[in-house]
N, C-alpha and C positions, 0 to 999 in steps of 0.2 A: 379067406375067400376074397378081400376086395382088394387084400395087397396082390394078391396072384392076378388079379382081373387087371386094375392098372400097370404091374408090369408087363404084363404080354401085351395089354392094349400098348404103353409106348415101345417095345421093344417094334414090335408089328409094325408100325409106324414110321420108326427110325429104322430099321429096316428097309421100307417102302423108299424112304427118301435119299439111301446111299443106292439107292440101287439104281434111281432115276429124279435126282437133285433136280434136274431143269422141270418138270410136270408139279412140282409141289402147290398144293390146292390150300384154299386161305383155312377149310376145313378143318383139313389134315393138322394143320398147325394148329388152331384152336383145338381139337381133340388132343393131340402131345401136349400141350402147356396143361391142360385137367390132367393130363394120364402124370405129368409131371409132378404133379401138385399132389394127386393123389398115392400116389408113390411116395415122397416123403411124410406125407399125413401119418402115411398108415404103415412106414418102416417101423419104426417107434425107434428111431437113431436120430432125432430131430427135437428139438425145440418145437414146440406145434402148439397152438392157441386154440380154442373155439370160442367164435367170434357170434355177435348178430349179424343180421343180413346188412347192414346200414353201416356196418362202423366201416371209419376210414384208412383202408387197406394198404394206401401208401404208408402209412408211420409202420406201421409191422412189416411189411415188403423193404421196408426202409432200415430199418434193424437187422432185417434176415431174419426172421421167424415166422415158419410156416403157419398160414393161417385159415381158415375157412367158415363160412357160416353153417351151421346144422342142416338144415333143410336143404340144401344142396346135396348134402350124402342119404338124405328120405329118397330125396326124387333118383337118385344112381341106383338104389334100393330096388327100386318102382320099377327101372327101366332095363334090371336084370332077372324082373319076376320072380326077386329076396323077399319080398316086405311084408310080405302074407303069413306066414311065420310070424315074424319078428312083431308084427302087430297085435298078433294074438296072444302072445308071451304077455305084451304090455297091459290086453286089456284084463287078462289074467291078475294082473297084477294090482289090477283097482280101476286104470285109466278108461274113462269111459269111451263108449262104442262113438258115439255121436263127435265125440274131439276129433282133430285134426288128423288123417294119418300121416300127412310128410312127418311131427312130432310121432305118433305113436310108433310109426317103424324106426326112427333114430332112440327111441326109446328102450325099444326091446332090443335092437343091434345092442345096446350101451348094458342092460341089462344081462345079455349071453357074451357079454367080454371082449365083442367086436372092432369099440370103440377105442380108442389110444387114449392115453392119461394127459392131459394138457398141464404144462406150465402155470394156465396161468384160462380166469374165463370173462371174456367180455359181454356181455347183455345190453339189451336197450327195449324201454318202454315202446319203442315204434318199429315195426309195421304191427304186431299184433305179440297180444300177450301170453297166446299158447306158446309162442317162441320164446319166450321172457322165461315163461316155467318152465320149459323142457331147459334152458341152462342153469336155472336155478337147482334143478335136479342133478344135471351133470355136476356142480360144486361140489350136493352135497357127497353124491355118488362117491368122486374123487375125493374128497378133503381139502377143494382149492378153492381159494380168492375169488372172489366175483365183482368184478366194476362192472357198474351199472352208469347208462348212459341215457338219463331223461329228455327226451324228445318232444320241445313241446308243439304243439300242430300249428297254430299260428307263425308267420315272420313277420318280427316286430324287432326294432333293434334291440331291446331287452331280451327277446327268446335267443336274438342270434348271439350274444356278449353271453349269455348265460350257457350255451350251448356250447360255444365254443372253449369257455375258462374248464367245461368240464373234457373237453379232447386235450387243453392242455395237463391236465391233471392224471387221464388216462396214460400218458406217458411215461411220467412218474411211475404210475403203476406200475408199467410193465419192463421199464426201470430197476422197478424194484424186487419186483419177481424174476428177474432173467440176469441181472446184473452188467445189462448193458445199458447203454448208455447212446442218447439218440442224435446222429450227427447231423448239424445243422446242412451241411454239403449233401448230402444222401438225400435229407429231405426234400431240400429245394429241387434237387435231380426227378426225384421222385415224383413232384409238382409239375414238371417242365413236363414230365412223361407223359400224365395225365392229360394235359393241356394238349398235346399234341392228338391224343385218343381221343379226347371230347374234340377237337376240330374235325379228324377223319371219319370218327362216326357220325357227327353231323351230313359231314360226305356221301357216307355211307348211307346212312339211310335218304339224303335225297334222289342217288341214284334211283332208290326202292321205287321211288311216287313214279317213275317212269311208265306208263302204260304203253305195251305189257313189261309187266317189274323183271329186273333180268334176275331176281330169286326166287327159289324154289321153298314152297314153306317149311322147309326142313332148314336149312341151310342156316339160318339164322334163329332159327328156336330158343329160346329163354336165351338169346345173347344180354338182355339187357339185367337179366338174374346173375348171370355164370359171371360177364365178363370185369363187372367191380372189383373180386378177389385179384385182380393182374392189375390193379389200378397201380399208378406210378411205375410200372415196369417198362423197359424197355422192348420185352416178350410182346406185350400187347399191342403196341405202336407198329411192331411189324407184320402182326398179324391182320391191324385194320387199314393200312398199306396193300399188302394182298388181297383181302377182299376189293377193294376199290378197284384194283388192276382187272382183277376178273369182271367184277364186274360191267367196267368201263370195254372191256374188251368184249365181253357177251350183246353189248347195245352196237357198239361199233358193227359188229357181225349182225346185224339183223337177228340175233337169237332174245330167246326168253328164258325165266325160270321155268315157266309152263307151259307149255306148246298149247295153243289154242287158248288162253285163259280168256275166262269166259265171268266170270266172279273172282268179286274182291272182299273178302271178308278182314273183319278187326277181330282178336280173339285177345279179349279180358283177361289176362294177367295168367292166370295156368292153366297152361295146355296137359295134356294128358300123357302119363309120363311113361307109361309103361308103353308097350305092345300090343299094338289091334289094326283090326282091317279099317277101322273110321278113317285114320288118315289119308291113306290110299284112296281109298273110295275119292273122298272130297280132290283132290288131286289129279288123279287118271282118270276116274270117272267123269266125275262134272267137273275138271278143269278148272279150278277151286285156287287161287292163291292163298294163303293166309298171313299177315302183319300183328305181331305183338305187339299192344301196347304199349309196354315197359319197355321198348326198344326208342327209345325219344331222350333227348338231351334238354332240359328246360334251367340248365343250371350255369351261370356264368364261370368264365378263368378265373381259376384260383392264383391269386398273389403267393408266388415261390418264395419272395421275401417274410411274407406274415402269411402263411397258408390255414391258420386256425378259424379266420373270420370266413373265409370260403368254404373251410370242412361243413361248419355249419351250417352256412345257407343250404350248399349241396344237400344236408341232409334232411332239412328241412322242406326242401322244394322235392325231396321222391318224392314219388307219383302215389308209395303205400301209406305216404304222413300225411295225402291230401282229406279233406274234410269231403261230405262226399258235393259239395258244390263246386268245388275246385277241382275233382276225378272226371266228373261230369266237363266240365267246361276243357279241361284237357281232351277228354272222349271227342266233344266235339271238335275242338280241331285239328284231330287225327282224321279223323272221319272226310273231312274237309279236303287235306291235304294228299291225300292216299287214294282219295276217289273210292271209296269203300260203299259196296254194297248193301251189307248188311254185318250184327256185329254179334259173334256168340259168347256168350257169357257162362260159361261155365261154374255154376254156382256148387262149386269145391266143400260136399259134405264137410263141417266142421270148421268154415270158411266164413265167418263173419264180418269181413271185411267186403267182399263182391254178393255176398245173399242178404246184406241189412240194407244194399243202396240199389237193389236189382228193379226195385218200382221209380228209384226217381231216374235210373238210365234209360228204362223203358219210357218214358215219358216225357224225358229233354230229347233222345233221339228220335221220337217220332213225329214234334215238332220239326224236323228237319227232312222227314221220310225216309227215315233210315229204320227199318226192321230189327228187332233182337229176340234172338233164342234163346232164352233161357234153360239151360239144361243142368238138370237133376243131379251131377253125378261124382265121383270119386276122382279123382286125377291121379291117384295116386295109388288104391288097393284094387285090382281084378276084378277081385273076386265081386264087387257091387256095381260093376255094369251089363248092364242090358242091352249086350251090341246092336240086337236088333232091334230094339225100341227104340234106341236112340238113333241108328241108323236110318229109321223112317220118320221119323220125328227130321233131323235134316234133311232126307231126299223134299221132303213137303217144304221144309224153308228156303232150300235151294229151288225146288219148281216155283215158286211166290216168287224170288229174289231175278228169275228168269223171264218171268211174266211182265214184274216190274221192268224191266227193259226192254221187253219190246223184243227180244233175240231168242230163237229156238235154244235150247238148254244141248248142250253137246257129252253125250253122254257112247262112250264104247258099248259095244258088245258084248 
């Protein structure tokens, strides 16, 4: 089922684009490079890794071995309304109700044989430890190798030297499991690639701050989750090339992502993965922009020459490694720079990460008078939202967010 879905998605795709090359949308090409990726994941004619979300995707990109983090195939799960199933197999299986579902539905996918056997499994202590167990399981599942990558939350130049001896190590690993061998040329390539992605999405996202943003809150959606795994490619560099033309070209035109935008909201780290009328609504309705978080660059050029002491900082400065005083302090200046309204938080049943620090954001951003919603809810299983609770529960924080400015709330028919 998800090979058949990613081929048709890039056949569809590549299709579209011999048919009518000059119109190619920076979209469309971020969609083919996942359909790509998911394609070989899940031929099983491939060398293919399962990775954490954090490990540094240039040295695998750089070898050629497909690779990906777990929770990226939860949320595909999510947003083909699979996972409802595949969750309940899991909790059948012992895993409790209350854990994570991005893990519980990669779990049960892995469980009914969905999953491809990897080479080889990389883990890492950081962003959270339900993702540490669910590939600790995939090991034993399979009978393979697990390098594990300790992430300590401080930067300090002992965490960065300690950090980084262990990405040099990880090489070796996978060295050693694959029987290749990692070329110095490739990686520096790979480095350069990087460098050039972190410059244009810097780009990128300063266009966003523009009021009104010439994007539409779809457009960009967990780019800052998805678009790591293409790190060091040259795929990516032209994909954030593209966005930047449209988008430069959509302000140039006097257009928007939203016609009318009327609200600017910040949206906490997972958006809602599957299918429903909320997004819409926030969008059409009240003319809603929405900005990701995790869509921000806080991490210096990595040295092509010695690129290990850079892997680490990068990974040290994500935004999921931060402490929540340092989450906080980055909130605020996004909040800042975005011109943002108000910010929803989506406290992600089984999410320990955004519902243990949901009192100290409420409480640094309202020193600033910036409102947050806290909402209840699932991002990931169906079956545990209440569209229209939650639906009124925003219409109220968008009329407040409305009032607060002084501007009639522009709302369709």
């Amino acid at each position: 089922m998800i090979l058949k879905y990613f081929q048709e998605l890039r056949s569809g795709i590549e299709t579209k684009l011999l048919e009518n090359p000059v119109n190619t949308n920076a979209r469309e090409k971020y969609v083919l490079e996942t359909a790509k990726l998911g394609t070989r994941l899940f031929s099983r004619n491939n060398k293919i890794a399962w990775c954490a979300l954090m490990t540094p995707y240039e040295i695998l990109n750089a070898m050629g071995i497909t690779s990906c983090y777990v929770e990226l195939i939860g949320g595909f799960l999510s947003s083909k309304n699979a996972v409802g199933p595949l969750i309940t197999i899991a909790e059948q299986e012992g895993y409790p109700v209350e854990s994570c579902a991005y893990h519980k539905g990669i779990t049960g996918a892995m469980l009914q044989g969905m999953i491809p056997e990897p080479e080889f499994i990389i883990g890492a202590s950081s962003p959270c430890i339900g993702g540490f167990a669910i590939l600790e399981n995939m090991a034993r599942k399979f009978n393979k190798d697990l390098f594990i990558l300790d992430v300590p939350q401080e930067e300090t130049n002992e965490s960065i030297k300690y950090l980084s001896d262990q990405i040099k190590n990880m090489v070796k690993f996978i060295s050693e499991h694959t029987g290749k061998s990692l070329d110095p040329e490739s990686l520096k390539q790979a480095v350069i690639y990087t460098n050039q992605t972190r410059k244009l999405k810097i780009e990128i996202y300063n266009l966003l701050k523009q009021i009104p943003s010439p994007a539409n809150p779809y457009i960009l959606r967990d780019f800052g989750f998805v678009s790591p795994v293409f790190d060091g490619t040259k795929a990516m560099v032209d994909i954030c090339e593209t966005f930047i033309e449209e988008f430069q070209n959509t302000i140039n035109a006097g257009l928007c992502g939203v016609t009318g935008e009327n609200i600017r909201l910040l949206w906490i780290q997972n958006r809602i993965q599957f299918k429903c009328s909320i997004k819409k609504t926030l969008m059409d309705e009240f003319k809603v922009n929405i900005f990701d978080d995790i869509n921000d660059i806080n991490w210096e050029p990595i040295d092509p020459d010695d690129p290990y002491i850079g892997f680490a900082k990068r990974m040290l400065c994500y935004p999921l490694n931060f402490n929540a005083e340092k989450k906080l302090e980055l909130l605020l200046n996004q909040v800042k720079e975005f011109k943002i309204d108000g910010v929803i938080n989506p406290c992600n049943w089984g999410c320990r990460q955004v519902i243990g620090i949901r009192g100290l954001i409420n409480n640094g951003l309202k020193e600033i008078g910036i409102p947050v919603l806290n909402l209840e809810v699932d991002c990931v299983d169906s079956r545990n939202l209440a569209e229209g609770q939650v639906r009124t529960r925003l219409e109220a924080f968008l009329e407040m967010l409305s009032h607060n400015k002084r501007v009639p709330l522009s709302q369709s028919t």
